[in-house]
Residue, then its C-alpha position, 0 to 999 in steps of 0.5 A: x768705558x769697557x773693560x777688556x781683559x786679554x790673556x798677557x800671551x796674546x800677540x797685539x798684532x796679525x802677520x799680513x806680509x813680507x815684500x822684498x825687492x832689490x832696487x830702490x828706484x821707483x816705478x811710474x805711479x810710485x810703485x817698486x818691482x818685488x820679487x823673490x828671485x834674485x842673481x847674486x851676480x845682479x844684487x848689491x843690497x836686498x831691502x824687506x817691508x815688513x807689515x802687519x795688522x795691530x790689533x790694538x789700534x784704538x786701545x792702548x799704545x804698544x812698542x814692538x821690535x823687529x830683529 
């Protein structure tokens, strides 16, 4: 089994991208309309998918918090 040894400062993951989008109903083939303008006068809720690349995958098991 290999060692690795990691500096305890580097991130566990790598940033891939941020969606937003307004409306929770679905598109035809399961897809949602992301946009990054929106009316105030139009938007009750704005909702975010977060997703990134975990760099650790088949290493060892890690948590993270998003606020």
């Amino acid at each position: 089994m290999a060692v690795s040894f990691r500096h305890p400062d580097a991130k566990k993951f790598k940033f891939r991208e941020l969606k937003v989008y307004a409306s929770t109903e679905w598109l035809a083939d399961n897809k949602k309309k992301y946009r990054q303008v929106f009316d105030r006068y139009d938007t009750t809720y704005i909702y975010a998918e977060l997703s990134f690349y975990n760099k650790l995958f088949d290493e060892e098991d890690w948590e993270i918090e998003v606020e």
